[in-house]
C-alpha positions as CSV (number, residue, x, y, z in Angstrom):
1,X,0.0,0.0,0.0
2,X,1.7,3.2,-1.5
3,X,0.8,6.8,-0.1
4,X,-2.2,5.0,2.2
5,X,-3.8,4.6,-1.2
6,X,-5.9,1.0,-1.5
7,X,-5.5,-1.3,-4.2
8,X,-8.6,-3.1,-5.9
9,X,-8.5,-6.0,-7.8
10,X,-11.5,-7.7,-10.6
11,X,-12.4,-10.9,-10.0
12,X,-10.6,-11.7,-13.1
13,X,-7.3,-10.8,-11.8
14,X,-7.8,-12.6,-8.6
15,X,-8.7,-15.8,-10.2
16,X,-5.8,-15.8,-12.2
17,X,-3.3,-14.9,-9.4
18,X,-5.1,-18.0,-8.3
19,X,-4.7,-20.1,-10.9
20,X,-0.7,-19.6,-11.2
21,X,-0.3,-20.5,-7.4
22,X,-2.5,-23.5,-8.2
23,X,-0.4,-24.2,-10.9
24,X,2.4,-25.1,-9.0
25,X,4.1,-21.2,-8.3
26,X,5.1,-20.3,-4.9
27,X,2.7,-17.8,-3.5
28,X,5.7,-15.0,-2.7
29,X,7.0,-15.5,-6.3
30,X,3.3,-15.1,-7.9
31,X,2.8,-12.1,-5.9
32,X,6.0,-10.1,-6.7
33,X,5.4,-11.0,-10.3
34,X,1.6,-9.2,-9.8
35,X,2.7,-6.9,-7.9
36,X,0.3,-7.6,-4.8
37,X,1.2,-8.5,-1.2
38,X,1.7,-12.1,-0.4
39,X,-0.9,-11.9,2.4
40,X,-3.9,-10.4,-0.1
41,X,-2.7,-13.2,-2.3
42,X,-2.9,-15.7,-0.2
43,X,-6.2,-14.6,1.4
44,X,-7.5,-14.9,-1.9
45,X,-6.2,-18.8,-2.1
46,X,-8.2,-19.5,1.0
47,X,-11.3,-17.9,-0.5
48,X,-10.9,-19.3,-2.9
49,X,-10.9,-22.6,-1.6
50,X,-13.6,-21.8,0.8
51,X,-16.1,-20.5,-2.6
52,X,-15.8,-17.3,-0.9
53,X,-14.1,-14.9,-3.8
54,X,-15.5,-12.4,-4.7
55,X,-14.8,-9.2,-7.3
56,X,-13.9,-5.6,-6.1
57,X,-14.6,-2.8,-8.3
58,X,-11.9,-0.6,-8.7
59,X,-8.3,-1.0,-9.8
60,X,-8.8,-2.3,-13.6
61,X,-6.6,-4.7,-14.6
62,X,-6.4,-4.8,-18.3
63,X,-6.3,-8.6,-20.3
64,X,-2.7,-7.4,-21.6
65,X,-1.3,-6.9,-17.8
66,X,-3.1,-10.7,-16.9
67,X,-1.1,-11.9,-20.1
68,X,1.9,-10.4,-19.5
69,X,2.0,-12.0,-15.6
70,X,0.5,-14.9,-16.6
71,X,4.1,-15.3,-18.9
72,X,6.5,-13.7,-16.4
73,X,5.5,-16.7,-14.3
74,X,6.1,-19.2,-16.9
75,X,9.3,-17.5,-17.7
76,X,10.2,-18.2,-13.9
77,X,9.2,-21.9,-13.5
78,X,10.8,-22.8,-17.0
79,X,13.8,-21.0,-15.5
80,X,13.9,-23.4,-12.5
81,X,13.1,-26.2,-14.5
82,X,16.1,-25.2,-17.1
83,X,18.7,-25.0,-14.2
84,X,17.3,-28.3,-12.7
85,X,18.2,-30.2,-16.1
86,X,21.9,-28.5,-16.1
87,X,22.5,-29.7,-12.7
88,X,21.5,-33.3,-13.2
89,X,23.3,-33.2,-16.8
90,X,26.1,-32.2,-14.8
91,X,25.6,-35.4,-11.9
92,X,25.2,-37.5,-14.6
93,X,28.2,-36.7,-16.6
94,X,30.3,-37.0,-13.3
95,X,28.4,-40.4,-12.7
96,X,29.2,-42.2,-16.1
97,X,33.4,-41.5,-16.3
């Protein structure tokens, strides 16, 4: 919270900060990559869970900002899959001399 000014979020944007956490991201890595605390993002997790999210007029996030996140958090966990596969290519080299 900048300047004691409040953030809102759509419904949309909410369900797809949910989505990437669902999808396997860490919930501190999906939320610096929105740009939204860790605890709103994980409160929306849990209401998520509980059928309890709802939408927030407000802050409007446009479809090219969701795309754009959406791929910055691909980016990451292809990154992190990338260096896995170099460190076992480099086990395994190790392993077969």
């Amino acid at each position: 919270m900048k300047d004691g000014v409040r953030a809102r979020y759509t419904l949309e944007f909410k369900r797809e900060a949910v989505r990437l956490v669902h999808g396997g991201e860490k919930v501190g890595t999906v939320a610096r990559t929105l740009g939204v605390s860790g605890q709103s993002l994980d409160n929306w997790v849990k209401a998520e869970a509980a059928g309890r999210l709802s939408d927030v007029r407000g802050k409007a996030v446009m479809a090219e900002q969701m795309e754009i996140a959406r791929l910055k958090a691909e980016l990451s966990r292809v990154r992190m899959e990338r260096d896995i596969l170099k460190k076992a290519t480099v086990y395994f080299a190790k392993e077969s001399r």
